[in-house]
Biotite code that builds the C-alpha atoms (Angstrom):
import biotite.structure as struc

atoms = struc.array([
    struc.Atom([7.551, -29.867, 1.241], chain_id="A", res_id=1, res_name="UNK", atom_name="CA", element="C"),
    struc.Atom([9.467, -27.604, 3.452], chain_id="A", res_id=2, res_name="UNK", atom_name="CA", element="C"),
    struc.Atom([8.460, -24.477, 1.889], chain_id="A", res_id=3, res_name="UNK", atom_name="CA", element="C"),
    struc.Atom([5.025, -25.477, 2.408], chain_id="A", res_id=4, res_name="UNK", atom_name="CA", element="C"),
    struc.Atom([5.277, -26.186, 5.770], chain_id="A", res_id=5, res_name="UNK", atom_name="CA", element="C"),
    struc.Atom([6.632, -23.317, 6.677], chain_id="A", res_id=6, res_name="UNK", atom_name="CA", element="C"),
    struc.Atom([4.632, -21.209, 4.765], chain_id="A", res_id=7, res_name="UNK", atom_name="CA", element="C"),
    struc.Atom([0.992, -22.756, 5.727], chain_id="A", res_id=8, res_name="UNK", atom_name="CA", element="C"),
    struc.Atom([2.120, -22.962, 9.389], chain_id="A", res_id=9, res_name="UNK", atom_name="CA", element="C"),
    struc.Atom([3.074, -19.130, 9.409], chain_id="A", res_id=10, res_name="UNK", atom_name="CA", element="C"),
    struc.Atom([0.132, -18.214, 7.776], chain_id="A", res_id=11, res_name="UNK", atom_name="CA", element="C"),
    struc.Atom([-2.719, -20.130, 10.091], chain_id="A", res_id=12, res_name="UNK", atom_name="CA", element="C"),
    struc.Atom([-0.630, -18.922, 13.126], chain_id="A", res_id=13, res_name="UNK", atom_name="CA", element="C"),
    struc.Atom([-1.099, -15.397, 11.653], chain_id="A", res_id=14, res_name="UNK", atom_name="CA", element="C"),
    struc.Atom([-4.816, -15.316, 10.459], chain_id="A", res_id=15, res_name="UNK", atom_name="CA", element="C"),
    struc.Atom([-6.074, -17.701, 12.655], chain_id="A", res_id=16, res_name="UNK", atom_name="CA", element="C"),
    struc.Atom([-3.583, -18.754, 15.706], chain_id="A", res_id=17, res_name="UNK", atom_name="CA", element="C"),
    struc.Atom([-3.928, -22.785, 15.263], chain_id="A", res_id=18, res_name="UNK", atom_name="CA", element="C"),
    struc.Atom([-1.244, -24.533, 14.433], chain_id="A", res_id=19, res_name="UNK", atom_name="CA", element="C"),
    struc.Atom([-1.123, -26.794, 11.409], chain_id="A", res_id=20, res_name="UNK", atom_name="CA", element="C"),
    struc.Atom([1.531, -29.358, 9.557], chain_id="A", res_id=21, res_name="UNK", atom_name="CA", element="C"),
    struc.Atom([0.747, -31.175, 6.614], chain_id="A", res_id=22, res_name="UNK", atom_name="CA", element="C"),
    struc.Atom([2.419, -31.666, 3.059], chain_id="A", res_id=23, res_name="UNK", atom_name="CA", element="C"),
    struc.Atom([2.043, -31.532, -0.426], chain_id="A", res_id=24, res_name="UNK", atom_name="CA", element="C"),
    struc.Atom([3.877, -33.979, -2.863], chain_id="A", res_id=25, res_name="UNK", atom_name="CA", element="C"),
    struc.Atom([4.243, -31.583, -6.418], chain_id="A", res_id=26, res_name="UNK", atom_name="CA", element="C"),
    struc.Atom([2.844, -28.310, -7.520], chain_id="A", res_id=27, res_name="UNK", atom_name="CA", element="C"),
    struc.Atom([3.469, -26.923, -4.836], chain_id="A", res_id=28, res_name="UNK", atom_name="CA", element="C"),
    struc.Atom([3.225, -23.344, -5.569], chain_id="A", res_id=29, res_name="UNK", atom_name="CA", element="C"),
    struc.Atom([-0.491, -23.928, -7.272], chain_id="A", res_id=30, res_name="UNK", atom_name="CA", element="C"),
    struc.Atom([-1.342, -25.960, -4.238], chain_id="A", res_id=31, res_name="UNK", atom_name="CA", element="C"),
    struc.Atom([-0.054, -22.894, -2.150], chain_id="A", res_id=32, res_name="UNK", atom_name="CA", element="C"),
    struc.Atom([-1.563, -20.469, -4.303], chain_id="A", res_id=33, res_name="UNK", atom_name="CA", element="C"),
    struc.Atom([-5.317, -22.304, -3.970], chain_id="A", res_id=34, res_name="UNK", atom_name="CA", element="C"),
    struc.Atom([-5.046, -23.628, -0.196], chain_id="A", res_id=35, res_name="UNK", atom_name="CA", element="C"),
    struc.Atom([-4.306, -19.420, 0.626], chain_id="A", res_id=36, res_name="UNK", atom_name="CA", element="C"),
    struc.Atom([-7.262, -18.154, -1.708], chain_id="A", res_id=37, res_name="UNK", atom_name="CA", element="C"),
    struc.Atom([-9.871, -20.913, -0.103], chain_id="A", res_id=38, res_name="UNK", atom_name="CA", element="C"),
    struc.Atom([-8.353, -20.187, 3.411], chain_id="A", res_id=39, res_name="UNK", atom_name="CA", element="C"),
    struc.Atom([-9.236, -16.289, 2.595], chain_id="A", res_id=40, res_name="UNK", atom_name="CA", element="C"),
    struc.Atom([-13.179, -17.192, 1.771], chain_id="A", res_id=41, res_name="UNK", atom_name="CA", element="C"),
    struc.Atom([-13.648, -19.752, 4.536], chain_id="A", res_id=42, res_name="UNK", atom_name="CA", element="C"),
    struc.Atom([-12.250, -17.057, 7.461], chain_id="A", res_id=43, res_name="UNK", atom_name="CA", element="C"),
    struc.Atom([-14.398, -14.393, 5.495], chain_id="A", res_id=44, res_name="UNK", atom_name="CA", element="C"),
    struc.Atom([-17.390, -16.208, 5.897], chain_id="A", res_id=45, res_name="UNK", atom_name="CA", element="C"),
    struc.Atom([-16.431, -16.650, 9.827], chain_id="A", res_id=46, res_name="UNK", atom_name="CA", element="C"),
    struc.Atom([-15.788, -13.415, 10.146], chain_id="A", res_id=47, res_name="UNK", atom_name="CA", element="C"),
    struc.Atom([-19.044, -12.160, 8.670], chain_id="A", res_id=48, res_name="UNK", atom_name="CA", element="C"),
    struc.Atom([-21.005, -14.866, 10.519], chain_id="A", res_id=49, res_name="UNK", atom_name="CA", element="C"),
    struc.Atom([-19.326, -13.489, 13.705], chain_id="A", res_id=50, res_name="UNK", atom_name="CA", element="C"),
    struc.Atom([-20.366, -10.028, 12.953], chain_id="A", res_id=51, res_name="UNK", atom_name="CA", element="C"),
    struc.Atom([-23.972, -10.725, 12.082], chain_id="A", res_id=52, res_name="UNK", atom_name="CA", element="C"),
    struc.Atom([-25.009, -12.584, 14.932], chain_id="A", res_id=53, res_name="UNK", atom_name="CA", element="C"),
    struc.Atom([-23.900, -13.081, 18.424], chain_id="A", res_id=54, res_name="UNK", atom_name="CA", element="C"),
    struc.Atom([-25.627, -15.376, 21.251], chain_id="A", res_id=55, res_name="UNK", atom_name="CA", element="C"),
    struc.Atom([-24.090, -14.522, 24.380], chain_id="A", res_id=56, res_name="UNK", atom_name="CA", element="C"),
    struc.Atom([-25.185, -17.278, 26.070], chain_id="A", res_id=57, res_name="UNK", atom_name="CA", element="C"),
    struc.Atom([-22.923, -18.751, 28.913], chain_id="A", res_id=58, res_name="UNK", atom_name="CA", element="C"),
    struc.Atom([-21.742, -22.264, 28.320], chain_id="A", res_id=59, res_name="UNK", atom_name="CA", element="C"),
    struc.Atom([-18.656, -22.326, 30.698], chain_id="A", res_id=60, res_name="UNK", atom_name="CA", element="C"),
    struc.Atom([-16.670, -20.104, 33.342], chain_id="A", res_id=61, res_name="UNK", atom_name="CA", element="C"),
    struc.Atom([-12.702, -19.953, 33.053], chain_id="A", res_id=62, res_name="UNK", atom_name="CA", element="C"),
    struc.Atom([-11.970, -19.262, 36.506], chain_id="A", res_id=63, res_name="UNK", atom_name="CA", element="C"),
    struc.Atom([-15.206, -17.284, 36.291], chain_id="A", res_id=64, res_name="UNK", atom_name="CA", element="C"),
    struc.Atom([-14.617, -15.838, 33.457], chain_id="A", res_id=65, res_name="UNK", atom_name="CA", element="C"),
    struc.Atom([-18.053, -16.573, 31.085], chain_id="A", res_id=66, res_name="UNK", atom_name="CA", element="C"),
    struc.Atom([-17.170, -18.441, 28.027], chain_id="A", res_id=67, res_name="UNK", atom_name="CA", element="C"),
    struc.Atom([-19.740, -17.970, 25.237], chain_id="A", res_id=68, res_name="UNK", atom_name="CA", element="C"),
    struc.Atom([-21.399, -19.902, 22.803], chain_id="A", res_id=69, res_name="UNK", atom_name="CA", element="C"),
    struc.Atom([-20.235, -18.164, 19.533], chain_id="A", res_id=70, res_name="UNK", atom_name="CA", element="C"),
    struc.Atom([-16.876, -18.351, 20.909], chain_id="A", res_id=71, res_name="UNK", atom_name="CA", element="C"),
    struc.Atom([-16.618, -21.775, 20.555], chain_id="A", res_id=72, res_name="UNK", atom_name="CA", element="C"),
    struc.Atom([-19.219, -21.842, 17.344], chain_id="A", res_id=73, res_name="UNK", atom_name="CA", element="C"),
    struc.Atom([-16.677, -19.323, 15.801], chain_id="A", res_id=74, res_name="UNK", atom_name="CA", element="C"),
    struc.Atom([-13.334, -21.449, 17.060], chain_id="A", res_id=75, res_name="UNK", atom_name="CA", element="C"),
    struc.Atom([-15.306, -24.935, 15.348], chain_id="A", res_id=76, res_name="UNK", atom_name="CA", element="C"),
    struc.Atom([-16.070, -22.505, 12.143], chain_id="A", res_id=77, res_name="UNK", atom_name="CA", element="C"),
    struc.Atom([-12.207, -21.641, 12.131], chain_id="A", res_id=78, res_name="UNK", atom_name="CA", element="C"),
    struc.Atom([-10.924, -25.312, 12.030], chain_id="A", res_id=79, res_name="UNK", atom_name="CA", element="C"),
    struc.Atom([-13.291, -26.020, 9.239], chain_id="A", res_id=80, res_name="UNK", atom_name="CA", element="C"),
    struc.Atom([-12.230, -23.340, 7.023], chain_id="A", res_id=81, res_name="UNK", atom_name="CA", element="C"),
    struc.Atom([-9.024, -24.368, 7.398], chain_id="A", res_id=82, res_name="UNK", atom_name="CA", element="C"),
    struc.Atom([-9.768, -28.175, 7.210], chain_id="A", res_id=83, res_name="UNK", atom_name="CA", element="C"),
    struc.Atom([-11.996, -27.305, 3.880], chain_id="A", res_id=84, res_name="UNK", atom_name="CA", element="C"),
    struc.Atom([-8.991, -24.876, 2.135], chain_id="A", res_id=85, res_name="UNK", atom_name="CA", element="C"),
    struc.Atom([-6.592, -28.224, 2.626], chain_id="A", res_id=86, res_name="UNK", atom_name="CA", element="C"),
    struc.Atom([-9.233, -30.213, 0.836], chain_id="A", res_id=87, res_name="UNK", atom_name="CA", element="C"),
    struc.Atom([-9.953, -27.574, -1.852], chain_id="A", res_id=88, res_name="UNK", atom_name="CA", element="C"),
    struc.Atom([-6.364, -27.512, -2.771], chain_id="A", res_id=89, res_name="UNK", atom_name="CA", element="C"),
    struc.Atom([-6.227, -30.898, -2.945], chain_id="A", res_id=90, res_name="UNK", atom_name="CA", element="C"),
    struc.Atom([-4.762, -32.496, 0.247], chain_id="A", res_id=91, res_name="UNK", atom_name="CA", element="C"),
    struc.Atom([-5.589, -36.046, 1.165], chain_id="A", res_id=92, res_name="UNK", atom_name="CA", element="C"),
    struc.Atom([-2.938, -35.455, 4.506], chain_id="A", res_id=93, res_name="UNK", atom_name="CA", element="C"),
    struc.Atom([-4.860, -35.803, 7.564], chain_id="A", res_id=94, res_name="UNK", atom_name="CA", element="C"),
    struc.Atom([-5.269, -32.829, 10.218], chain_id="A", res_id=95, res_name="UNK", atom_name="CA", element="C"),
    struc.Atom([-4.832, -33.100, 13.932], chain_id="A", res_id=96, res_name="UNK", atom_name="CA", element="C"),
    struc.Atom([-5.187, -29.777, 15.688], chain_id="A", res_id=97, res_name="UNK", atom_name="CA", element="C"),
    struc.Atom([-4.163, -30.865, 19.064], chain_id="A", res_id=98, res_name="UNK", atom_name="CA", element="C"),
    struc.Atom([-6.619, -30.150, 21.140], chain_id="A", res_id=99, res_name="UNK", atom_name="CA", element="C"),
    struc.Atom([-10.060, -29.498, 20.667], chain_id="A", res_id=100, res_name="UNK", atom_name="CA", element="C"),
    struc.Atom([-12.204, -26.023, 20.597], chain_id="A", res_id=101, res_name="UNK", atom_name="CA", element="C"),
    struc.Atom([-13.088, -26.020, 23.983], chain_id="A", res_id=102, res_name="UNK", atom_name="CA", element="C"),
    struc.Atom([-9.902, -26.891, 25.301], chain_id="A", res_id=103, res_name="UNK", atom_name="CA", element="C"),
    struc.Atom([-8.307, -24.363, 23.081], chain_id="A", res_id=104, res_name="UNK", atom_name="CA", element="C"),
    struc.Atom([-11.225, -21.305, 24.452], chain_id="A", res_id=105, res_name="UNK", atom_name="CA", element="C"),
    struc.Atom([-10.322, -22.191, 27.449], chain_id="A", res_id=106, res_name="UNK", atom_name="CA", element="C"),
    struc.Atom([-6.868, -22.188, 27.523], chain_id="A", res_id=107, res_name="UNK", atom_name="CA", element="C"),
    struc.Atom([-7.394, -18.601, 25.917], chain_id="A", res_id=108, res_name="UNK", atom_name="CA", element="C"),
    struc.Atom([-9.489, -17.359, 28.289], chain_id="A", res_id=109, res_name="UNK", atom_name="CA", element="C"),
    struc.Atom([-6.952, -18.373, 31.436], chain_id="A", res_id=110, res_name="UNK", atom_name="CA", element="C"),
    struc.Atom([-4.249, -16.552, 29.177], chain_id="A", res_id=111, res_name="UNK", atom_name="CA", element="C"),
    struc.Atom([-6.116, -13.635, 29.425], chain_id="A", res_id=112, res_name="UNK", atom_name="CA", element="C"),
    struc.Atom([-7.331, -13.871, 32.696], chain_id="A", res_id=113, res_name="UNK", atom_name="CA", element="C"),
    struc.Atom([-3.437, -14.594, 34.215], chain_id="A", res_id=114, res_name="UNK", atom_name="CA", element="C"),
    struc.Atom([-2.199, -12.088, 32.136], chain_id="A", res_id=115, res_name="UNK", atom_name="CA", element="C"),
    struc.Atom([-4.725, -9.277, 33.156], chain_id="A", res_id=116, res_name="UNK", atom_name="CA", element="C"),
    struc.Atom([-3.951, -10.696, 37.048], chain_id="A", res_id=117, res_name="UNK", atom_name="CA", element="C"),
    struc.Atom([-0.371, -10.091, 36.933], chain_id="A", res_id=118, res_name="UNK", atom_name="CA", element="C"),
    struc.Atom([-0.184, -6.668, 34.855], chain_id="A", res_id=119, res_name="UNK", atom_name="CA", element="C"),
    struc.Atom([1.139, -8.355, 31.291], chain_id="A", res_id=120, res_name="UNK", atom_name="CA", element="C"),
    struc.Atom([0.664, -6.040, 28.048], chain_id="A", res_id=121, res_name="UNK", atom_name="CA", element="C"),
    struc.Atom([1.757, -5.650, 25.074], chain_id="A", res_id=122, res_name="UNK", atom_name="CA", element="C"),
    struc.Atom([3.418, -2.678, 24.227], chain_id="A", res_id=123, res_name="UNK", atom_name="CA", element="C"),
    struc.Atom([2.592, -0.248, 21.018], chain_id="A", res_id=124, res_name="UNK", atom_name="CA", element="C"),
    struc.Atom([6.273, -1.259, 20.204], chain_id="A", res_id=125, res_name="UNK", atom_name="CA", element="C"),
    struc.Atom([6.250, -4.607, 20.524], chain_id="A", res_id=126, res_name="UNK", atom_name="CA", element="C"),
    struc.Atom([2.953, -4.742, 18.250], chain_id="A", res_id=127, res_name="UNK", atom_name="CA", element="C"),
    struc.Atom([4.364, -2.707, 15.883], chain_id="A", res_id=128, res_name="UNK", atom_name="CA", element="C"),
    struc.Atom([7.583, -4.874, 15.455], chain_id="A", res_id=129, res_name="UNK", atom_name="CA", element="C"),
    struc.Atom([5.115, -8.311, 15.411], chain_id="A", res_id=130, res_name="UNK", atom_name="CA", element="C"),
    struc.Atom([3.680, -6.515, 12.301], chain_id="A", res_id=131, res_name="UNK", atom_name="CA", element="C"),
    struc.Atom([6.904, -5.200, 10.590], chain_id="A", res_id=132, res_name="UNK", atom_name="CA", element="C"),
    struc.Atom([8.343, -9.058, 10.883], chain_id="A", res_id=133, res_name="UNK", atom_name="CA", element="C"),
    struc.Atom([5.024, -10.349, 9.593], chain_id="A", res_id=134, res_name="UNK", atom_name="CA", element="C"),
    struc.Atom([5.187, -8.429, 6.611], chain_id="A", res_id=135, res_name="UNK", atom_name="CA", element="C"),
    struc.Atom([8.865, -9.016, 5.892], chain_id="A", res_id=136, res_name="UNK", atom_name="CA", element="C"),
    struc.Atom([8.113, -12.595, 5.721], chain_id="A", res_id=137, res_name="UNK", atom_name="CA", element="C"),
    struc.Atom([5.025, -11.984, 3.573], chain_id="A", res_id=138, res_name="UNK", atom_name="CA", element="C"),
    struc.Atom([6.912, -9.970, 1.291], chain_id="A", res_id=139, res_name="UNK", atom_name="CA", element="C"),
    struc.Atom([9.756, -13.250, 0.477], chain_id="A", res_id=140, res_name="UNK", atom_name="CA", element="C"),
    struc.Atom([9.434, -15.236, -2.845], chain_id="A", res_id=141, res_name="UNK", atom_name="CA", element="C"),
    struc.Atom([7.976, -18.256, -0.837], chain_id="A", res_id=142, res_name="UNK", atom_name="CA", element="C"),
    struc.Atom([5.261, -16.700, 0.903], chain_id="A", res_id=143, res_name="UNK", atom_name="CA", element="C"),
    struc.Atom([4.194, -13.596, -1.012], chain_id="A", res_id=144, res_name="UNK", atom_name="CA", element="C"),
    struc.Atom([1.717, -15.665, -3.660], chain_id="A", res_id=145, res_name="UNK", atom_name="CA", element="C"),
    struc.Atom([0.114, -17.239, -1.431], chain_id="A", res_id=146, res_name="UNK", atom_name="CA", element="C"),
    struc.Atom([-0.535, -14.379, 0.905], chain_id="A", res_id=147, res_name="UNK", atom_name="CA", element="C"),
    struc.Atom([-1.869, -12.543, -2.005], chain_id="A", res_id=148, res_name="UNK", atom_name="CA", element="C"),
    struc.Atom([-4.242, -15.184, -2.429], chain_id="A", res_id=149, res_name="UNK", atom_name="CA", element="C"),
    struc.Atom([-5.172, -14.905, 1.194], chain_id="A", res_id=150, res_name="UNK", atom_name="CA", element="C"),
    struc.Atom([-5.817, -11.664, 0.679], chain_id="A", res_id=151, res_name="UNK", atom_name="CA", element="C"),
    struc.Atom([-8.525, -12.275, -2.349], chain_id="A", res_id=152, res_name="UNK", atom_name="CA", element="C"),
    struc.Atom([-10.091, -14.767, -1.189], chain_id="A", res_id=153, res_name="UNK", atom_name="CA", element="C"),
    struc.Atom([-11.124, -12.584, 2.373], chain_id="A", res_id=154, res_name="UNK", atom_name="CA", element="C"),
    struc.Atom([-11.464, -9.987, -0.084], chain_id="A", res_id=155, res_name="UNK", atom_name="CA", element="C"),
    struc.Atom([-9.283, -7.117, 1.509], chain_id="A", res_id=156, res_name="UNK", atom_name="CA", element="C"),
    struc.Atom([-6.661, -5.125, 1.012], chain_id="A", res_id=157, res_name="UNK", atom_name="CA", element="C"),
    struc.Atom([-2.684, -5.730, 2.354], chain_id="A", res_id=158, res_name="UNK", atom_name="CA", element="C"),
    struc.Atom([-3.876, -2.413, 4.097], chain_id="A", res_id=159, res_name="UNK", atom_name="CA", element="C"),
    struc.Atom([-6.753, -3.055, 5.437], chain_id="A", res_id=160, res_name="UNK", atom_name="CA", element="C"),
    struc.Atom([-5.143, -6.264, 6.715], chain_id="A", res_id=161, res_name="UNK", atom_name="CA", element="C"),
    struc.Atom([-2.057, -5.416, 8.646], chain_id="A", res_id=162, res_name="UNK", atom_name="CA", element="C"),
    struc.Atom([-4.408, -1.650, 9.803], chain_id="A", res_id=163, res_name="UNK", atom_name="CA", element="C"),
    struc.Atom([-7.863, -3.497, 10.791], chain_id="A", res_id=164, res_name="UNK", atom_name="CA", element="C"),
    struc.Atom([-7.162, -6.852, 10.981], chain_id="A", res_id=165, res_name="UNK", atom_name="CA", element="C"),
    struc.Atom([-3.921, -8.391, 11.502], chain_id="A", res_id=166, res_name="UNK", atom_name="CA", element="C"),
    struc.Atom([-3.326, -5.905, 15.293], chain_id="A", res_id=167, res_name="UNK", atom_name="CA", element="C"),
    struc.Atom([-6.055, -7.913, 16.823], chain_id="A", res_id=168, res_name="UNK", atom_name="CA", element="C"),
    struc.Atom([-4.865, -11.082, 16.580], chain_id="A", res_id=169, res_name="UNK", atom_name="CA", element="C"),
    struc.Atom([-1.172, -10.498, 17.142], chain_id="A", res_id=170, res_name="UNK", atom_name="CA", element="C"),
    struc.Atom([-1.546, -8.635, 20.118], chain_id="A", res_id=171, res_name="UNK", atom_name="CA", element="C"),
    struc.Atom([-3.409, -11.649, 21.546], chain_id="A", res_id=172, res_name="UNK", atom_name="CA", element="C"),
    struc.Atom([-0.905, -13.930, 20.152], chain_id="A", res_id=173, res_name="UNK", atom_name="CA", element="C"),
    struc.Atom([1.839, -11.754, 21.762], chain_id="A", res_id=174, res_name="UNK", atom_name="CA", element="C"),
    struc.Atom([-0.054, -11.528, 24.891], chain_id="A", res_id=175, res_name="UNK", atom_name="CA", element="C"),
    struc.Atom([-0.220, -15.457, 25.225], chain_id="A", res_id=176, res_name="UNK", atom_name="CA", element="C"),
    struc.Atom([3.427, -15.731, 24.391], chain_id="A", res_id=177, res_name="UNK", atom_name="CA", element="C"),
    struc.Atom([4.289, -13.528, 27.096], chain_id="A", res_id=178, res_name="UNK", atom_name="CA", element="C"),
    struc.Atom([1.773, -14.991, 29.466], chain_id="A", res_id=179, res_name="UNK", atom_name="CA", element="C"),
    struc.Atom([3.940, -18.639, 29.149], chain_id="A", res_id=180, res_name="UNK", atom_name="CA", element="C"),
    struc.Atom([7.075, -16.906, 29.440], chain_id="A", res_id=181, res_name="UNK", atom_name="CA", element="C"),
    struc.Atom([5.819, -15.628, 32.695], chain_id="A", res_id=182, res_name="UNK", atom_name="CA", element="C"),
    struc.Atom([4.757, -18.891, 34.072], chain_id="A", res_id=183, res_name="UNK", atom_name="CA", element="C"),
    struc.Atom([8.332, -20.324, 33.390], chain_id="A", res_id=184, res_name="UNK", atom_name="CA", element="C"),
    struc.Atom([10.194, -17.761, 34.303], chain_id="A", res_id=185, res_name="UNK", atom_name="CA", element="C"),
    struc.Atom([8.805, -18.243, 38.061], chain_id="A", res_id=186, res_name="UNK", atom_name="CA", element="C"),
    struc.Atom([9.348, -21.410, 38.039], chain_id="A", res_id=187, res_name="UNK", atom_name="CA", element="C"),
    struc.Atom([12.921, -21.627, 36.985], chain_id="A", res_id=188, res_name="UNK", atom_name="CA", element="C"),
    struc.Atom([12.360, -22.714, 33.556], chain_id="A", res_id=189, res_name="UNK", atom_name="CA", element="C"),
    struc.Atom([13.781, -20.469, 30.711], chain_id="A", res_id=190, res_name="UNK", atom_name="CA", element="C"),
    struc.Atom([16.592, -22.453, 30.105], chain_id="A", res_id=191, res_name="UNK", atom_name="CA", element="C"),
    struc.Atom([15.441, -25.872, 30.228], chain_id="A", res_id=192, res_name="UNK", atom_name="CA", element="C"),
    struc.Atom([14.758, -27.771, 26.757], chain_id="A", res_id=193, res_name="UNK", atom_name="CA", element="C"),
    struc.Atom([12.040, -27.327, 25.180], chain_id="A", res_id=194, res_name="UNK", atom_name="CA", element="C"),
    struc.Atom([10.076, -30.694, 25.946], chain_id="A", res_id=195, res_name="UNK", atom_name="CA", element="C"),
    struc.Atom([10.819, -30.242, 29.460], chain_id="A", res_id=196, res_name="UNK", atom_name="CA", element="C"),
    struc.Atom([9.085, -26.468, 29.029], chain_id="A", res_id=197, res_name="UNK", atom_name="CA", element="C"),
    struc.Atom([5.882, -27.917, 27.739], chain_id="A", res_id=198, res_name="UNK", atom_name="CA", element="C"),
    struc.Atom([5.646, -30.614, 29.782], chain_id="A", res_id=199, res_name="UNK", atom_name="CA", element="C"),
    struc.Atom([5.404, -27.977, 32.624], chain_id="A", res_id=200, res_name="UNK", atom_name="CA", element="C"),
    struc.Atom([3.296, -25.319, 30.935], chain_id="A", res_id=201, res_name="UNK", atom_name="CA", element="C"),
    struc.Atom([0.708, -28.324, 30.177], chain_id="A", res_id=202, res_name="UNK", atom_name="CA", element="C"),
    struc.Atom([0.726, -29.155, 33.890], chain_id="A", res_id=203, res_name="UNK", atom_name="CA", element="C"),
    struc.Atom([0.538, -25.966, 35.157], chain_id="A", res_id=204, res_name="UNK", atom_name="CA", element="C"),
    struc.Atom([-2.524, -25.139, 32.838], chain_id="A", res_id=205, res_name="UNK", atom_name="CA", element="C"),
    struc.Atom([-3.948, -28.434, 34.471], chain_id="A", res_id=206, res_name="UNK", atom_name="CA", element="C"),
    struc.Atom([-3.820, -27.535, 37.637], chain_id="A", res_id=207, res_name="UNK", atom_name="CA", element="C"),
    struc.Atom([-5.028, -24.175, 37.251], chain_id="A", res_id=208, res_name="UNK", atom_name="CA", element="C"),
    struc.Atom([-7.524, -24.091, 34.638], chain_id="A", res_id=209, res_name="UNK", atom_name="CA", element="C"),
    struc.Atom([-11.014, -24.128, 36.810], chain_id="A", res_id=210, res_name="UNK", atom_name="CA", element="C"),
    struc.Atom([-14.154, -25.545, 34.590], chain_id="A", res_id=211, res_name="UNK", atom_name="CA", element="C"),
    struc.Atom([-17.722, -24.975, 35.338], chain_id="A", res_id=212, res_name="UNK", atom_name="CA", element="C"),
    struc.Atom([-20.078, -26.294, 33.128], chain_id="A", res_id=213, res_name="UNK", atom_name="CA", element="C"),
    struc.Atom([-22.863, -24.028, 32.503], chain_id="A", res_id=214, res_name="UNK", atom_name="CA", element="C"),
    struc.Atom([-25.019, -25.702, 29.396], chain_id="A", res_id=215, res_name="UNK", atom_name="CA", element="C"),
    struc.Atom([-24.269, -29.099, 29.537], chain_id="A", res_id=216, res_name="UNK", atom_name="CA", element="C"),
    struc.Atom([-26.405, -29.654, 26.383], chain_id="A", res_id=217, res_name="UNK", atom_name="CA", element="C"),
    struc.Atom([-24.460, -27.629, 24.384], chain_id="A", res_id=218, res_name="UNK", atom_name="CA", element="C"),
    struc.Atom([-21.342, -29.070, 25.549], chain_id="A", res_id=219, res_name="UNK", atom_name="CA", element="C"),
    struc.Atom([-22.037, -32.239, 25.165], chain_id="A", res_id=220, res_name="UNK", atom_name="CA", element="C"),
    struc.Atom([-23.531, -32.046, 21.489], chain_id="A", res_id=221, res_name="UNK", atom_name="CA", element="C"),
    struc.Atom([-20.383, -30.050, 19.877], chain_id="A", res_id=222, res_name="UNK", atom_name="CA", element="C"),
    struc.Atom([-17.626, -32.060, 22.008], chain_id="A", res_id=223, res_name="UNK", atom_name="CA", element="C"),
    struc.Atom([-18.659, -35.220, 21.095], chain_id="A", res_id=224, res_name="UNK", atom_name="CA", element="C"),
    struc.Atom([-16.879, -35.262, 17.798], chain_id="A", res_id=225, res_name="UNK", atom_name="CA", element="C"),
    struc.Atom([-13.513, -34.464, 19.739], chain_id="A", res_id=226, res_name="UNK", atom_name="CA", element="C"),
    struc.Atom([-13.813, -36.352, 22.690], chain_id="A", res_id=227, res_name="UNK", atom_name="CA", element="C"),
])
């Protein structure tokens, strides 16, 4: 159970930055093996939904920063894939993702927007060491099938993964990271437990998170499911 814990949890975070714990009773390597190859179709057919169509229309500001309709389309498409692969391989555990797509856009967004506000990057250095541990731990005994499976099911390459794919997504992930770190570090925080951390952080996003409501039909016909 631990192995695939840690293994499913590293490899969402990865591909698709949600987190997700669940468990598998035995088998778990086949289990592993089919939950990474069904993963790899459903984000494949996000990814080439994404790519064919975009509608840029405005359903929210972030501190007037336009959120879009595919963006939260595409973040509702993500959960699914990865709600379907746990089904496909077999898992009867239920999924809570903490918080739903439009809280999880808009968290995002403010990320992005505080980082850009107080001059937080990420280095070509700190990207390239993000990568270097990513494949290290996709390269162990535990995780390697399954990645490989991954892999197949998106149908690319290891190369074209970590060259086209992967950079995208960690640097945002890094960028978010850093972006918290920030926010506790002026306010005193580093060394306080971890609890205590988040119980700030999710405050502080509370307070400063500004909402406008643009389409209020749209909002209100994909958020009732997670309301």
């Amino acid at each position: 159970m631990k192995k695939w814990k840690i293994v499913c949890l590293i490899l969402v975070i990865s591909i698709c930055t949600v987190g997700l714990f669940t468990a598998y009773g035995d088998n778990i390597e086949n289990k592993l093996a089919d939950w990474g190859y069904s993963l790899g179709i459903g984000i494949r057919n996000v990814s080439e939904k994404s790519n064919i169509s975009e509608n840029r229309n405005v359903v929210s500001y972030v501190n007037d920063i336009p959120v879009y309709e595919d963006e939260i389309i595409e973040r509702i498409e993500k959960n699914k894939a990865i709600s379907d692969a746990m089904k496909a391989a077999g898992s009867s555990t239920p999924i809570s993702w903490g918080s739903n797509p439009f809280d999880y856009v808009y968290k995002e967004k403010f990320e992005l927007y505080y980082a850009e506000a107080n001059d937080i990057e990420v280095s070509k250095e700190e990207l390239e060491e993000c990568i270097s541990s990513e494949k290290a731990v996709w390269e162990t005994e535990d995780a390697k099938e399954s990645f490989e499976q991954y892999l197949a099911g998106r149908g690319v390459t290891a190369e074209e993964f970590y060259n086209e794919i992967a950079p995208p997504s960690y640097e945002k992930s890094i960028l978010k990271r850093k972006v918290r770190e920030h926010i506790l570090q002026r306010a005193g925080m580093t060394e306080k437990e971890y609890e205590e951390k988040q119980k700030y952080l999710d405050e502080f996003y509370r307070k400063n998170i500004k909402v406008k409501e643009i389409d209020k039909d749209f909002i209100k016909k994909y958020n009732k499911e997670f309301m």
